[in-house]
OpenMM code with the backbone's topology and positions (N, CA, C; nanometers):
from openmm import Vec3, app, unit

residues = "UNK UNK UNK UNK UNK UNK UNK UNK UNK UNK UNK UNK UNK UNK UNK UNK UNK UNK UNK UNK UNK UNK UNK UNK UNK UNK UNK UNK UNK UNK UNK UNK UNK UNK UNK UNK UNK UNK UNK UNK UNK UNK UNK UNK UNK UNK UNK UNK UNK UNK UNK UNK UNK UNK UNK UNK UNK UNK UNK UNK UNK UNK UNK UNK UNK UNK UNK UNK UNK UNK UNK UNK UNK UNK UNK UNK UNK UNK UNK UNK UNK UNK UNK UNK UNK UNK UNK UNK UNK UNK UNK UNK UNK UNK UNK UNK UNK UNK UNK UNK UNK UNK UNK UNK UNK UNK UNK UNK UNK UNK".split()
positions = [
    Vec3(-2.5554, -8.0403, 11.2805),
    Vec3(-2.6924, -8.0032, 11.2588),
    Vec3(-2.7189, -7.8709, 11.3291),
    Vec3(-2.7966, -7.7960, 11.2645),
    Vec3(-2.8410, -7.6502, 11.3255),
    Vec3(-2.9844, -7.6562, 11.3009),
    Vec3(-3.0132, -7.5745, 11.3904),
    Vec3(-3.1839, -7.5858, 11.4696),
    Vec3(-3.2220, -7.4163, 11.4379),
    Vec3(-3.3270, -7.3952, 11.3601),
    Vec3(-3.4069, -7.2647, 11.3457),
    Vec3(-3.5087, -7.2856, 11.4549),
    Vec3(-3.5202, -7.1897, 11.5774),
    Vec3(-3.6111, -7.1895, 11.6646),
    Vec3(-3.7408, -7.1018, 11.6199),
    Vec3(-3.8455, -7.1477, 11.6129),
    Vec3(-3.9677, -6.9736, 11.5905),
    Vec3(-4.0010, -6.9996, 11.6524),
    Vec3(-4.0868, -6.8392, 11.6157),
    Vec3(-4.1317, -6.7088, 11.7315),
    Vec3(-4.1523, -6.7728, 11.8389),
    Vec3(-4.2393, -6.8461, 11.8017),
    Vec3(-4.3254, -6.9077, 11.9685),
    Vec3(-4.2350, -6.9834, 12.0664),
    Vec3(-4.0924, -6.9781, 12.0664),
    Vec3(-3.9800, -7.0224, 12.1529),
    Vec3(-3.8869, -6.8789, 12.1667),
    Vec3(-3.8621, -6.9196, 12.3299),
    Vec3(-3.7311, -6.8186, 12.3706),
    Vec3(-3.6230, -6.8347, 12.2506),
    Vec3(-3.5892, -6.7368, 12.2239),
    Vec3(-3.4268, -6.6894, 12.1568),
    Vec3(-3.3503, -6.7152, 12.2319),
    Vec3(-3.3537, -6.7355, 12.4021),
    Vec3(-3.2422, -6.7924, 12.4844),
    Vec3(-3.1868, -6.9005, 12.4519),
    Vec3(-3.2924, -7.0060, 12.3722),
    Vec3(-3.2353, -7.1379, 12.3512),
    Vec3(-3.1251, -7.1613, 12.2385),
    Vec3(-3.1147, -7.0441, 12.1830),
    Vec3(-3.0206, -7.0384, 12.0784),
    Vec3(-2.8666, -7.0362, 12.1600),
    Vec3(-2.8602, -6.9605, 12.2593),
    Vec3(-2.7456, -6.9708, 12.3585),
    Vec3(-2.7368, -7.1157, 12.4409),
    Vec3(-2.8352, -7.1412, 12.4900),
    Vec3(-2.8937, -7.2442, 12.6069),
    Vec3(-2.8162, -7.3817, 12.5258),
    Vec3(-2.8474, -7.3572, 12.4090),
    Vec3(-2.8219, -7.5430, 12.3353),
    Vec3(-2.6953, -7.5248, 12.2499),
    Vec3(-2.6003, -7.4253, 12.2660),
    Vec3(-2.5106, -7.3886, 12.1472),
    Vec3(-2.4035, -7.5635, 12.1551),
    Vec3(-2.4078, -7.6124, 12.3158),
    Vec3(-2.3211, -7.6763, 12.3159),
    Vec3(-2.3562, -7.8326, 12.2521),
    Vec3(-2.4982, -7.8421, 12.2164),
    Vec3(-2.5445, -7.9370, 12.1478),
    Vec3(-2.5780, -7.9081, 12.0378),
    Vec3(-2.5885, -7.7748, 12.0144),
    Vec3(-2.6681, -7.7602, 11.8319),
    Vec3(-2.5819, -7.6208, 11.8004),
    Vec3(-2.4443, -7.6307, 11.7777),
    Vec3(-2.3710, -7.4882, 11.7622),
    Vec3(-2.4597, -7.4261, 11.5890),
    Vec3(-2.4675, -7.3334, 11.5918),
    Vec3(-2.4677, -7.2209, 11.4451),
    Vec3(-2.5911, -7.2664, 11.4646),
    Vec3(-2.7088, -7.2650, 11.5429),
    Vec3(-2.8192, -7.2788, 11.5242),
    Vec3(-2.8749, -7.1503, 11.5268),
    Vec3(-3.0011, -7.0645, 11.5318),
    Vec3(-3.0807, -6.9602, 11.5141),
    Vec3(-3.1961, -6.9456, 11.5656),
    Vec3(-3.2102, -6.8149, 11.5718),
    Vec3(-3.3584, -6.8384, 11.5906),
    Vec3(-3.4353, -6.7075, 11.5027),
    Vec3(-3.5548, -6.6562, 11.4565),
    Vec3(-3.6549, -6.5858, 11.3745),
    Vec3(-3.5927, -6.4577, 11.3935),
    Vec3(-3.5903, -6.4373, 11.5488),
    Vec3(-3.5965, -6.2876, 11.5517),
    Vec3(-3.4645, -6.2603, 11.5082),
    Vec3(-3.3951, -6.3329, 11.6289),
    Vec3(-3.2417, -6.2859, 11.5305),
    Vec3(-3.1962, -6.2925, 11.4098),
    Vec3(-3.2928, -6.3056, 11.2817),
    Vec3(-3.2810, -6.3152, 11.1303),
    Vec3(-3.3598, -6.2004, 11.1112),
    Vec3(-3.4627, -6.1389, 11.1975),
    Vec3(-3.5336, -6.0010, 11.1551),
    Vec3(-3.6730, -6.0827, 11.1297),
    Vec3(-3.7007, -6.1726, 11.1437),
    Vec3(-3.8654, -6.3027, 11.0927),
    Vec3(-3.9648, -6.2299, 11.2382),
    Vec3(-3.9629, -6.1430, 11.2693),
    Vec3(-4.0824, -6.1333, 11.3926),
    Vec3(-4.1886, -6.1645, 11.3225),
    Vec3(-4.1845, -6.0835, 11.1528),
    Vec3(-4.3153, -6.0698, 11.1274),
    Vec3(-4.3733, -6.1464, 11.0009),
    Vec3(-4.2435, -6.2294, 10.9435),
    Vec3(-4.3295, -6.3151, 10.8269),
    Vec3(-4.3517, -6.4174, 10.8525),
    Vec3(-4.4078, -6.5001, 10.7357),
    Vec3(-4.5083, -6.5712, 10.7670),
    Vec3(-4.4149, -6.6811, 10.7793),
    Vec3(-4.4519, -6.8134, 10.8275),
    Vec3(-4.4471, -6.9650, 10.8405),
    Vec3(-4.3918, -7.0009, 10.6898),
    Vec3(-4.4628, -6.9945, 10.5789),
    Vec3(-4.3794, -7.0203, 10.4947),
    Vec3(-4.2667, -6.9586, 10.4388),
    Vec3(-4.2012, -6.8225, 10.5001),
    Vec3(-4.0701, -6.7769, 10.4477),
    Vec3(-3.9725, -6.8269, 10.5540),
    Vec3(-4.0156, -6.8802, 10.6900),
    Vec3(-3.9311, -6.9840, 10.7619),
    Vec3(-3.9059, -7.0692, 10.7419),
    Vec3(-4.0013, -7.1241, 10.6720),
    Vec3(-4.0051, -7.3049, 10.6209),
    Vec3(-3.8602, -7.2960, 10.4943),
    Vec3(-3.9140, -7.1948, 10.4175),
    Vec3(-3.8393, -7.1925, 10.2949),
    Vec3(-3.6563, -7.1334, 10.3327),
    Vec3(-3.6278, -7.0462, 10.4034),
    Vec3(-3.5356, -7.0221, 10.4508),
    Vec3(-3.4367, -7.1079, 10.5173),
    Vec3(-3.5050, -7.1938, 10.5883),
    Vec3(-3.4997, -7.3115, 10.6775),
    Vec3(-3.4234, -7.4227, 10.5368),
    Vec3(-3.5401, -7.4659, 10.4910),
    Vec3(-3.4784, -7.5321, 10.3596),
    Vec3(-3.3507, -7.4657, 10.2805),
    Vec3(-3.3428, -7.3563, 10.2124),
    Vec3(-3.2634, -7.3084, 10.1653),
    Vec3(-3.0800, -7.2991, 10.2618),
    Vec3(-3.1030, -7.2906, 10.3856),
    Vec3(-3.0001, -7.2701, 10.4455),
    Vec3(-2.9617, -7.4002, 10.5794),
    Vec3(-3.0152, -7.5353, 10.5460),
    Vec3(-3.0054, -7.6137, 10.6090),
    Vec3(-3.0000, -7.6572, 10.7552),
    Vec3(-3.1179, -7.5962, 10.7917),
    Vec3(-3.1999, -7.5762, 10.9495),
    Vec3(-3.2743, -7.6796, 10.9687),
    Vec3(-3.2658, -7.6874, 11.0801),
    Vec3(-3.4103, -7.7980, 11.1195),
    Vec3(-3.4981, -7.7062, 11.1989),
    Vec3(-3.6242, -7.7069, 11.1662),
    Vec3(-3.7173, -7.5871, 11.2382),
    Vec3(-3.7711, -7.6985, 11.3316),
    Vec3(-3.7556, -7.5660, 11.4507),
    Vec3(-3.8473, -7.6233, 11.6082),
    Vec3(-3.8945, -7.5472, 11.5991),
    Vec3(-4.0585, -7.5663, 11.6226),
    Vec3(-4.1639, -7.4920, 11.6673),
    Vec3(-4.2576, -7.5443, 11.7621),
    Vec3(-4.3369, -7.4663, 11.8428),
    Vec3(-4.4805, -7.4912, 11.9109),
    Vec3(-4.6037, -7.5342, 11.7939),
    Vec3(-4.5818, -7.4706, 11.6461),
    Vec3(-4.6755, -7.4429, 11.5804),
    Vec3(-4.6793, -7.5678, 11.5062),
    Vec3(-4.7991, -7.5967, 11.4733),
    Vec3(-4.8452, -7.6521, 11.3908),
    Vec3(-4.9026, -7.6567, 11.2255),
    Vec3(-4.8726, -7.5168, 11.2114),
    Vec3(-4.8578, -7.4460, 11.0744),
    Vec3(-4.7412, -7.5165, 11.0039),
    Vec3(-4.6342, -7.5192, 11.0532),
    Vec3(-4.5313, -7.5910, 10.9812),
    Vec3(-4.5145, -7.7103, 10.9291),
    Vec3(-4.6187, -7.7984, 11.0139),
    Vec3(-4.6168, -7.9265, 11.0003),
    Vec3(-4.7090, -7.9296, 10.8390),
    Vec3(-4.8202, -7.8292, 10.8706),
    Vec3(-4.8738, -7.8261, 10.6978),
    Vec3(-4.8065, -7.7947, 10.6075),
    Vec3(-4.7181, -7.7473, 10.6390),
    Vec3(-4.6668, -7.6684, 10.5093),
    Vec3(-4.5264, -7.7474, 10.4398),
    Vec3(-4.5039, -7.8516, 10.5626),
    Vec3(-4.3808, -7.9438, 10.5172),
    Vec3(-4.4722, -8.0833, 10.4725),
    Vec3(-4.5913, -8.1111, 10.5521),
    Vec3(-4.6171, -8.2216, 10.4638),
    Vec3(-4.6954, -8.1743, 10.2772),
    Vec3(-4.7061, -7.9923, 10.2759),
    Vec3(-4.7515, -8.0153, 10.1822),
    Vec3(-4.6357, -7.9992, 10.0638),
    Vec3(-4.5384, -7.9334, 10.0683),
    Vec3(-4.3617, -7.9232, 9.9839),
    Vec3(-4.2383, -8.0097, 10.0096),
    Vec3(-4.2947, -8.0868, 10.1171),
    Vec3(-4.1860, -8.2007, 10.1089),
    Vec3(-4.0469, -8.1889, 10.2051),
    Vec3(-3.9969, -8.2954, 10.1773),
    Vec3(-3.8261, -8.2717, 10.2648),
    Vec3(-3.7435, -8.1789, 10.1933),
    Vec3(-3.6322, -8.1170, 10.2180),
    Vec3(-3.6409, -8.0563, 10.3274),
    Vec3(-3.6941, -7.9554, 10.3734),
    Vec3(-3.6657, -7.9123, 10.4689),
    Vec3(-3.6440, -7.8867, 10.5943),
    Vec3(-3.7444, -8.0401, 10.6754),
    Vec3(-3.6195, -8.0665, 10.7893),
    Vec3(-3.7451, -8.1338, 10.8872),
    Vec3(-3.7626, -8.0585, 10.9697),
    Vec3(-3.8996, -8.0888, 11.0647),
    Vec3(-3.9328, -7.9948, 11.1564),
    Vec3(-3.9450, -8.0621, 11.3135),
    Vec3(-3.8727, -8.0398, 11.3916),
    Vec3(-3.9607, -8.0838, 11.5438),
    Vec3(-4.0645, -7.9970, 11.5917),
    Vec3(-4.1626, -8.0777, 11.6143),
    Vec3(-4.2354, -7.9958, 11.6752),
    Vec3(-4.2871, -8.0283, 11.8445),
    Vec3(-4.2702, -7.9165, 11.9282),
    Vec3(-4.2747, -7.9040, 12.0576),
    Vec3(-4.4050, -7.9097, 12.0904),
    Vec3(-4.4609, -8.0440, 12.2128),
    Vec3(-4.6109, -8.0684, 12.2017),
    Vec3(-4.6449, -8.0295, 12.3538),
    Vec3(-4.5667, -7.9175, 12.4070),
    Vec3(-4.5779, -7.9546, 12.5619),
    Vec3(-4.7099, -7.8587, 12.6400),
    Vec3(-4.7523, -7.7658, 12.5574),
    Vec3(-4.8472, -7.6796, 12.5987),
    Vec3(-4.7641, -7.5517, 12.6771),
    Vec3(-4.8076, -7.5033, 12.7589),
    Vec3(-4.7606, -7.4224, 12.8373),
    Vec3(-4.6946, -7.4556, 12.9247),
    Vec3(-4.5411, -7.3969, 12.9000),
    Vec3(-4.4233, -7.4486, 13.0068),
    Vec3(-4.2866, -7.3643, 12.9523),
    Vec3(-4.2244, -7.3729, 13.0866),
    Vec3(-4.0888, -7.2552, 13.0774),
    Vec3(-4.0261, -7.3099, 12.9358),
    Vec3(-3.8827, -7.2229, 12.9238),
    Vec3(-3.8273, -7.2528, 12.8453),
    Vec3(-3.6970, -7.3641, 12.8624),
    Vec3(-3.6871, -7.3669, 13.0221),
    Vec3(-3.6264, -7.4457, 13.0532),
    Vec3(-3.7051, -7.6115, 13.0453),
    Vec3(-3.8367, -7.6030, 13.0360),
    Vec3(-3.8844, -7.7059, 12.9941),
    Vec3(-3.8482, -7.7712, 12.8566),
    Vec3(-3.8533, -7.7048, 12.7375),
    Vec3(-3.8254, -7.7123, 12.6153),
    Vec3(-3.6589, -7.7784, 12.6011),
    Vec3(-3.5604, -7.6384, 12.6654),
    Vec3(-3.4232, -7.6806, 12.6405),
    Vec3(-3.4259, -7.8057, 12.7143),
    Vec3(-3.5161, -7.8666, 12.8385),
    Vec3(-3.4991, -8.0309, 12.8511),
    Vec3(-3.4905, -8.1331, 12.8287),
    Vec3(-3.6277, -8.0949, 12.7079),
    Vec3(-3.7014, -8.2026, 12.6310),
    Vec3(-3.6496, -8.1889, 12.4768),
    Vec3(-3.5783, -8.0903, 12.4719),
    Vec3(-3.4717, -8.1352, 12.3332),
    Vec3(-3.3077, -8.1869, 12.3680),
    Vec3(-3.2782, -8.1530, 12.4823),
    Vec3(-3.1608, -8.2232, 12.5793),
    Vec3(-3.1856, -8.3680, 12.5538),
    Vec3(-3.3088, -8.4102, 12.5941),
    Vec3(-3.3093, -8.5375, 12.6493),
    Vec3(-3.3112, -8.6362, 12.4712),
    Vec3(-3.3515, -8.5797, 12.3834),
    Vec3(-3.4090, -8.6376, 12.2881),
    Vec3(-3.2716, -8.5600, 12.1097),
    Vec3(-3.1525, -8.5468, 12.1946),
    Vec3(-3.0823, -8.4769, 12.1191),
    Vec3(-3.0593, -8.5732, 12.0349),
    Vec3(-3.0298, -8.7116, 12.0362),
    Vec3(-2.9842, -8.7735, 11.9245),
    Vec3(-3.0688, -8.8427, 11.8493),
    Vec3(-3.2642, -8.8558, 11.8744),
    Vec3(-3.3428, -8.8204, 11.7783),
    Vec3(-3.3687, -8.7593, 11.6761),
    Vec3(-3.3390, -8.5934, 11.7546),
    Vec3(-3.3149, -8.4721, 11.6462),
    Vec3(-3.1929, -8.4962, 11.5379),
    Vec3(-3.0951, -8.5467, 11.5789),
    Vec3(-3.0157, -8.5741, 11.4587),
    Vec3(-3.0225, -8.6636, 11.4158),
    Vec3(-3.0753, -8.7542, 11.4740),
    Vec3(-3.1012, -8.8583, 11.3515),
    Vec3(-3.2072, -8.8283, 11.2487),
    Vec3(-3.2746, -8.7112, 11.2269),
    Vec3(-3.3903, -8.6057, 11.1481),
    Vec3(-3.2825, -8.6004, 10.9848),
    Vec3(-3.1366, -8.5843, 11.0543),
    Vec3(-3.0902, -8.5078, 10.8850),
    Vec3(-3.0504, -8.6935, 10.8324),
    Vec3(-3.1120, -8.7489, 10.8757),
    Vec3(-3.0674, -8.8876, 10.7680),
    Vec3(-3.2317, -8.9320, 10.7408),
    Vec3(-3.3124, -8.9108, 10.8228),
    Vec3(-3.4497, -8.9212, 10.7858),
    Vec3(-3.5276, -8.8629, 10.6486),
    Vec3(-3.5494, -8.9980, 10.5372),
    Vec3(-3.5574, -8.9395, 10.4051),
    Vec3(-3.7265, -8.9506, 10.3854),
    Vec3(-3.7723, -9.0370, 10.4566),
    Vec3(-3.9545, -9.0324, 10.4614),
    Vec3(-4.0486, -8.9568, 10.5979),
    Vec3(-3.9629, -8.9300, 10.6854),
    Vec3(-4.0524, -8.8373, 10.7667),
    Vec3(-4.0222, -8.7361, 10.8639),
    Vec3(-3.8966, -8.6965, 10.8867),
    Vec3(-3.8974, -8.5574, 10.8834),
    Vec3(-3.9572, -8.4453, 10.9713),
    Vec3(-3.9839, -8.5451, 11.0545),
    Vec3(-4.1279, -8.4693, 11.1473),
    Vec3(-4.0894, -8.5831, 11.2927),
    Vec3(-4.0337, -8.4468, 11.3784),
    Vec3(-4.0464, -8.5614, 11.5047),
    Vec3(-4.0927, -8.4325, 11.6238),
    Vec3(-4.2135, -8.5260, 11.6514),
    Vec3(-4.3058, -8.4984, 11.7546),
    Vec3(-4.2265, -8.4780, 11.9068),
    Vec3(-4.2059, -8.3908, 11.9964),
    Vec3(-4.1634, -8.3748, 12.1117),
    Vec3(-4.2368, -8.3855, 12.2123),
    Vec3(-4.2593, -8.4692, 12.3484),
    Vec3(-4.3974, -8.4222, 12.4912),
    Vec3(-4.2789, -8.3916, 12.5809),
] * unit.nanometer
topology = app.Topology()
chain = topology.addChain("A")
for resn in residues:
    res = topology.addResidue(resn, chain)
    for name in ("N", "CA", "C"):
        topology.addAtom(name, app.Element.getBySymbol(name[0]), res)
């Protein structure tokens, strides 16, 4: 499984988690600083990513086009990035259990 990180997450975590989520990505390093939520979503889908985000834009836009892409989404508010690479550490075999998940697709992170 590979993990598309956006904007609103460090690009460090693309290094930080290689040893749990190798060939994963993140926005900027695809050139995405500046489009929108749905050419991530769709990219994401097209190239078999699971998108992590802070945002909540994504979550609309996957319950409104469907599986795939699933998305985690990060609920922690303001906190390092070492917070994040924790709380997807701790919850790594949730996240993969996402690519067998055929009705929801959506897992909430605190």
């Amino acid at each position: 499984m590979k993990l598309l990180f956006d904007q609103n997450l460090s690009v460090r975590l693309v290094d930080r988690l290689q040893d749990l989520f190798p060939d994963s990505m993140h926005t900027a390093l695809l050139g995405f600083e500046r489009e929108s939520d749905a050419v991530v979503w769709e990219y994401a889908r097209e190239h078999g990513f699971t998108v992590v985000s802070k945002d909540s834009d994504l979550i609309q836009i996957s319950l409104a086009r469907g599986l795939p892409p699933s998305i985690v989404w990060i609920r922690l508010g303001n906190c390092s990035t070492s917070d994040i690479e924790a709380v997807i550490r701790r919850n790594a075999s949730r996240i993969r259990d996402l690519a067998s998940d055929t009705e929801g697709g959506i897992l909430e992170l605190y």
